[in-house]
C-alpha positions in Angstrom: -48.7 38.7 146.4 -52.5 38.3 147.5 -51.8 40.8 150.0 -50.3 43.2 146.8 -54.0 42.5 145.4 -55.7 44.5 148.3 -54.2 47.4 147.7 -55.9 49.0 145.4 -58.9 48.3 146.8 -58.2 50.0 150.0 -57.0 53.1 148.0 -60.1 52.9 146.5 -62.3 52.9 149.2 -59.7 56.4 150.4 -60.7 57.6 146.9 -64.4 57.0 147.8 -64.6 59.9 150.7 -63.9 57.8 153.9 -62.4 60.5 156.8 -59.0 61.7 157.0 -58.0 59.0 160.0 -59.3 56.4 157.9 -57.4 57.6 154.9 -54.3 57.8 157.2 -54.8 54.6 158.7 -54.9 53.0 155.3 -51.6 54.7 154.3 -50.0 53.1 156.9 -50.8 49.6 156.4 -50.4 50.1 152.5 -46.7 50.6 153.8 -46.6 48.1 155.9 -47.4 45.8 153.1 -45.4 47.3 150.7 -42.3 46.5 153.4 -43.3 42.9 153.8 -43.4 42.6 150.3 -39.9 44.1 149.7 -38.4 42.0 152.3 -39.6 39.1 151.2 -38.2 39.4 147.5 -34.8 40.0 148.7 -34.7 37.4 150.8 -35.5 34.6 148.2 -32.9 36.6 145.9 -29.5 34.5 146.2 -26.7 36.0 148.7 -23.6 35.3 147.3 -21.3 36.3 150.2 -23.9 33.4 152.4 -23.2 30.8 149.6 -19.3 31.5 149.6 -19.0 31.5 153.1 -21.1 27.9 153.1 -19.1 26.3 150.5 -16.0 27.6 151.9 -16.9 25.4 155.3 -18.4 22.3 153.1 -14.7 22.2 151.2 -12.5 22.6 154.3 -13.9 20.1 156.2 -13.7 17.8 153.3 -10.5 18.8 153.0 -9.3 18.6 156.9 -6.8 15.7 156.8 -7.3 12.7 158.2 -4.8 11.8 161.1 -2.6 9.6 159.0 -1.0 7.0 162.0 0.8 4.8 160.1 -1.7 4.8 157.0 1.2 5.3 154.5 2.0 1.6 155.5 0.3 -1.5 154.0 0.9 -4.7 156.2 1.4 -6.3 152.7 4.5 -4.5 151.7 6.1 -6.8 154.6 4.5 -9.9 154.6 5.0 -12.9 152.1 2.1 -16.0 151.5 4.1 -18.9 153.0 2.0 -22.1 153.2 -1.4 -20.2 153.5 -0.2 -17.5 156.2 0.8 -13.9 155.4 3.8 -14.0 157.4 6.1 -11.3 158.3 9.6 -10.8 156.4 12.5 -8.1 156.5 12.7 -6.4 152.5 13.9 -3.2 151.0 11.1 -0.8 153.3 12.8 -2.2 156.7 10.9 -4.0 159.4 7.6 -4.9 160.4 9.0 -3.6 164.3 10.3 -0.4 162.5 7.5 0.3 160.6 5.0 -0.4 162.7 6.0 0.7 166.2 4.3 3.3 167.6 6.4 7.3 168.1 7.7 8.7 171.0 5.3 11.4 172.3 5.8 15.0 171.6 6.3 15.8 174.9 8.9 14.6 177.0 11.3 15.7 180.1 14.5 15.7 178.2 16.5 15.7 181.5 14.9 12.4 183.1 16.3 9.2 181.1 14.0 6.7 182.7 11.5 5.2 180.6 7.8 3.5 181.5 5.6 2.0 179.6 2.4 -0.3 180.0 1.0 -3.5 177.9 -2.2 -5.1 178.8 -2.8 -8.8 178.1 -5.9 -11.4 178.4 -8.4 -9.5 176.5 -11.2 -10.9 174.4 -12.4 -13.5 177.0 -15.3 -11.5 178.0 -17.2 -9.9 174.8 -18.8 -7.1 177.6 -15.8 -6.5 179.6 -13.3 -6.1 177.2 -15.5 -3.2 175.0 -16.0 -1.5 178.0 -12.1 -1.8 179.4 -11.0 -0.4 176.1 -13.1 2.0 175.7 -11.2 3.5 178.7 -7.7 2.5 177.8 -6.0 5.4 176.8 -4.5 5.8 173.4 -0.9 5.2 174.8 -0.9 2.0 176.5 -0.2 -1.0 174.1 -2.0 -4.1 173.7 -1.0 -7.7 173.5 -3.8 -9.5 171.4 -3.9 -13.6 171.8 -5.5 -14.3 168.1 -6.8 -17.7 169.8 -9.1 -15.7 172.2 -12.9 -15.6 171.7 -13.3 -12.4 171.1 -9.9 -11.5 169.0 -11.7 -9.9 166.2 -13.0 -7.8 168.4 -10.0 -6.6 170.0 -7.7 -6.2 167.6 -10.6 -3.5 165.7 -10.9 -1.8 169.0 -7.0 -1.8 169.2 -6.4 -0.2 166.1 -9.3 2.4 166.1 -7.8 4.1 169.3 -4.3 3.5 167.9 -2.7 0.8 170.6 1.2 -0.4 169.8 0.2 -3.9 168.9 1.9 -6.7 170.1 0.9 -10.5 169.4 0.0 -12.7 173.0 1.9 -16.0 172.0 0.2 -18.5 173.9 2.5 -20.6 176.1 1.8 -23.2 178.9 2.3 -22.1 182.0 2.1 -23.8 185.5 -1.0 -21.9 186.4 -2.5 -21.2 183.0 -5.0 -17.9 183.2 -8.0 -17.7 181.1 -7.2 -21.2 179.1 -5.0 -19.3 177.0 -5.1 -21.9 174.0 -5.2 -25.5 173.3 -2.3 -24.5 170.7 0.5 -23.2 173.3 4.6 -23.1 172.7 6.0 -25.3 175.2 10.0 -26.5 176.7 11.1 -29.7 176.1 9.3 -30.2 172.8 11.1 -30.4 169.1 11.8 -27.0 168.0 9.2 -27.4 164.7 6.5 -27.7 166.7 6.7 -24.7 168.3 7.8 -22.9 165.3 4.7 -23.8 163.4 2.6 -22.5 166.5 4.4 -19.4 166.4 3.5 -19.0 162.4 -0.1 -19.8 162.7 -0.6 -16.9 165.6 1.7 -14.3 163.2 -0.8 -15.5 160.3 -4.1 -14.7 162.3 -3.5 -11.2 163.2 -2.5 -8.4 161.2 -0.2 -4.7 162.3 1.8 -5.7 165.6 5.2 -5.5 166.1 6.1 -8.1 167.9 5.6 -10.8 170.6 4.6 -11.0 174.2 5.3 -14.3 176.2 3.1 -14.6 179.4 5.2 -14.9 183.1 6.7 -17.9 184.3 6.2 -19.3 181.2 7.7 -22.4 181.4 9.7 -22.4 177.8 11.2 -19.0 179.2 13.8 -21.2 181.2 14.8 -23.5 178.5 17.8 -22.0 176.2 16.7 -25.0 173.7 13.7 -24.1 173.0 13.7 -20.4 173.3 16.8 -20.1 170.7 15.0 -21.0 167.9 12.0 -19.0 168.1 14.3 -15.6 169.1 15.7 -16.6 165.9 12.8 -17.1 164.0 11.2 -13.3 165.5 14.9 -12.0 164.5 14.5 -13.5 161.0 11.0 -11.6 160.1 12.0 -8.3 161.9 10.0 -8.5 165.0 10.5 -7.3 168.3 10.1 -9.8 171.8 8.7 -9.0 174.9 8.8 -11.6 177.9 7.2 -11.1 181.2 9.6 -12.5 183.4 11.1 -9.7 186.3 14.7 -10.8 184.6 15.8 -12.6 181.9 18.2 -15.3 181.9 21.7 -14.3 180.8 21.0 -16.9 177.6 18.1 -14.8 176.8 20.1 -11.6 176.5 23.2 -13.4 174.8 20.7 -14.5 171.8 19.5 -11.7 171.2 22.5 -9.7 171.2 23.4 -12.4 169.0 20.7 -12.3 166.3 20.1 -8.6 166.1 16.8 -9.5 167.8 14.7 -6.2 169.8 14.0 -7.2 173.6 12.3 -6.0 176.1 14.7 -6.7 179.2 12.1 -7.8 181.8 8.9 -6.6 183.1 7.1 -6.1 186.5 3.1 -7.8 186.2 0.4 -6.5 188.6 -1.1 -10.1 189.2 -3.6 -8.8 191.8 -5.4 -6.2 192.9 -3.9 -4.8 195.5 -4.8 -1.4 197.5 -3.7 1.4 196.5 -0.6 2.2 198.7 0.5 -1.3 198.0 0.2 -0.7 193.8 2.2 2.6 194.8 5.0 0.7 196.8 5.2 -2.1 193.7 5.8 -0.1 191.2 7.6 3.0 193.0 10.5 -0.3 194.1 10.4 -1.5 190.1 11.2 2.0 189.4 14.0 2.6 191.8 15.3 -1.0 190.6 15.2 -0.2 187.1 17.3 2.9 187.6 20.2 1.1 186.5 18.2 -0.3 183.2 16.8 3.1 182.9 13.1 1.5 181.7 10.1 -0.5 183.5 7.5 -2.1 182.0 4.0 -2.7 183.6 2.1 -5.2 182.6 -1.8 -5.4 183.3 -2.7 -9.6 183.3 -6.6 -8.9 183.5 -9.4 -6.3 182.3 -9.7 -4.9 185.5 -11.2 -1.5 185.6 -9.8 -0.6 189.4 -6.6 -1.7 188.5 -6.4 0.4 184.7 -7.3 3.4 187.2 -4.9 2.6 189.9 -1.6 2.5 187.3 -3.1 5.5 185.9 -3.3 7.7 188.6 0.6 6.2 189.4 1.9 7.1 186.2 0.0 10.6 186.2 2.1 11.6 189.5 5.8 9.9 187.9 5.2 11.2 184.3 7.7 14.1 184.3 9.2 13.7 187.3 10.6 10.5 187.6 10.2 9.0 184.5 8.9 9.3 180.9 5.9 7.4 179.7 6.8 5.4 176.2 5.5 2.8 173.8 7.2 -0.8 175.1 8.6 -1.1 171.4 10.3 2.2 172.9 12.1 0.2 175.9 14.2 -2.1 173.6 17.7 -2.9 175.0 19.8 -3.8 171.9 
């Protein structure tokens, strides 16, 4: 608008008798300014076909919907208060294992019946190591969370942010124990309501899994006694059972056939690091051996990046071809 003031002034001084060039020249920037002046106005006027188009983009992305992964569920709906623990039961809505597995992928090689899948244990000793391995871990391989471990919180937020199949680590005494699972561990030749209350403080500790994981050559794993009454007790409270052994024992696979109860048949662990061709040759033979079965599960023991990228690049070259990758919940043989 000060510019607007000169105006006149300059026409005045035209007015006055300055030369025709000057007189021109003065025309010209009067238009200029008239232009500038013109062009500002509009542009402060509203544009309604701008605002539209910017409310139209504010209200889709609130709108966009949020990927909904089991959302609909609350972990409440199947769990009852016993003694102090939210503890899992079978009602109306089905199973905690049923409800809370993870799908089958979109895409899969109809023609190819074998199935593969991979569970990684022993995380949340190492606050550093376990943030960084799953940040890596890709969305489809499922975790096995020990609710006695350090770092548990940790994990199991980690594990549900880059939506993990969940599986509870029961800790068991072993001959060799890795990473001092627990001082609370299930254990043979020990009354069965010891081991039962064990088993109900880790399902009261951890929340969204779908079943449990019992480490290799665990020693209770060999013992019919002690093992009935906790594949009862999962059977009871709709959860599935994995156990790490390379084969089960025919009185594994006769209780659970018996009580309805979802097992994973056996498993092959990659203990050590090994090179390359080696991890090729291990898991190429579980394969072939598990053609019969139709399904092999890996399991990962440690965080170990090398290892994580070794199965990888495995699975990338059999996905499709030999087998089909799957959720472990997905491997169930009853």
């Amino acid at each position: 608008m000060a510019l607007a003031k000169t105006l006149p002034s300059q026409l005045s001084k035209i007015a006055g008798g300055h030369l025709f060039k000057d007189t021109l020249k003065a025309l010209v920037i009067a238009g200029v300014i008239v232009t500038i002046l013109l062009y500002s106005a509009a542009s402060l006027a509203p544009d309604e076909n701008n605002r539209d188009i910017n409310a139209t983009a504010s209200i889709n992305l609130d709108a966009a919907p949020i990927k909904q992964a089991q959302s609909s569920l609350v972990w409440s709906d199947f769990t009852k208060n016993e003694r102090g623990l939210n503890l899992p039961i079978i009602n109306s809505k089905g199973t905690v294992f049923d409800n809370f597995k993870a799908p089958l992928p979109d895409i899969m090689a109809p023609e190819i019946k074998h199935r593969t899948s991979v569970i990684v244990t022993n995380l949340g000793y190492d606050l550093q190591n376990t943030t960084r391995y799953l940040k890596d871990l890709p969305s489809n391989y499922a975790i096995a969370i020990n609710p006695y471990a350090p770092y548990a919180t940790n994990v199991l937020a980690l594990a549900q942010q880059g939506n993990h199949e969940l599986w509870l680590h029961v800790p068991a005494k072993i001959k060799d124990q890795p990473y001092q699972e627990a001082i609370k561990a299930i254990d043979y030749k020990v009354p069965a309501p010891d081991n039962l209350a064990i088993l109900a403080d880790v399902m009261g500790k951890v929340d969204h899994y779908v079943g449990v994981y019992i480490s290799k050559d665990s020693n209770i794993l060999t013992s019919a006694n002690d093992m009935d009454p906790l594949m009862s007790e999962l059977a009871r409270r709709g959860l599935g059972l994995i156990t790490a052994n390379e084969t089960q024992s025919l009185s594994t696979l006769q209780t659970a056939e018996q009580v309805k109860l979802p097992l994973v048949s056996s498993a092959t662990t990659l203990d050590v690091l090994p090179l390359l061709p080696n991890i090729v040759k291990q898991l190429d033979g579980a394969l072939e051996n598990g053609s019969t079965r139709q399904e092999l599960l890996i399991v990962l023991p440690k965080p170990n990046l090398k290892l994580l990228k070794e199965t990888q690049n495995w699975l990338t070259l059999r996905m499709g071809k030999n087998t089909n990758f799957v959720p472990p919940s997905a491997l169930i043989i009853n």
